[in-house]
C-alpha positions in Angstrom: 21.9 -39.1 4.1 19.0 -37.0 4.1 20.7 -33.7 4.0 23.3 -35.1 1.5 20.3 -35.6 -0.7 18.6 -32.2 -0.3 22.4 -30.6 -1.1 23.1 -32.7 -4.5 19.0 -32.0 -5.6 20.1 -28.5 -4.6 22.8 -28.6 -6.9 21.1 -30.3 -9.6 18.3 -27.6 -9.5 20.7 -24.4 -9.0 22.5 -25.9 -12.7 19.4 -26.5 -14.6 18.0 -22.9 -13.5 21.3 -21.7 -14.6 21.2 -23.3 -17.9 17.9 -22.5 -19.2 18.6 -18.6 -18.0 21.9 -18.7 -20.4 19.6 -19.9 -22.9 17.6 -16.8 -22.9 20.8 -14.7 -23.0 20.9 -12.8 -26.4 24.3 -13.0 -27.0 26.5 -10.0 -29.0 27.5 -10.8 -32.9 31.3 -11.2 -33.4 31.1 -7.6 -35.3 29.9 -6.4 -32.5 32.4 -7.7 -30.2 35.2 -6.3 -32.4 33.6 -2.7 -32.1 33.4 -2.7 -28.3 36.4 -4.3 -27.3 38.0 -2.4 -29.8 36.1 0.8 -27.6 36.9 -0.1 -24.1 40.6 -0.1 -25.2 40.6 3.0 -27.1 39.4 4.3 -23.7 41.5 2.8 -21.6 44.1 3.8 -23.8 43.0 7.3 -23.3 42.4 7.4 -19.9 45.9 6.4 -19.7 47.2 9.1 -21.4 45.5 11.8 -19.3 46.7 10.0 -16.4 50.1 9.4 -17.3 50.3 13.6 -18.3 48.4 14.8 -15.3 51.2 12.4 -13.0 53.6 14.3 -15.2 52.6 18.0 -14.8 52.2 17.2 -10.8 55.7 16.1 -10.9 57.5 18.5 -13.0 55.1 21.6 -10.6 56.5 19.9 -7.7 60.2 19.4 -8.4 60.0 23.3 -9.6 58.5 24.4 -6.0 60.4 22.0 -3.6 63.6 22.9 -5.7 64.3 19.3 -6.5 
């Protein structure tokens, strides 16, 4: 029972810790939020893009060598 006791008080200590640390988080504004969300998926967007031509210019090189 003793080590049952030790795990639970383990648990109950691991939660508070956890709690007061997200209470010293200092969290992003909504406005903020919006401008890098809207960031990441200009850039993903754009990475994208160069992928999807890059895939495209390998492909077209290599059907004109092999003739395909």
């Amino acid at each position: 029972m003793n080590k049952l006791a030790r795990a639970f008080g383990s648990i109950a200590t691991f939660l508070r810790e956890t709690r007061a640390e997200l209470r010293k988080v200092v969290w992003p504004t909504w406005a903020q939020v919006r401008v890098l969300t809207a960031v990441v998926l200009f850039t993903m967007i754009g990475l994208g893009a160069i992928l999807w031509g890059t895939d495209a210019l390998v492909a077209f090189g290599l059907s004109a060598v092999l003739g395909r």
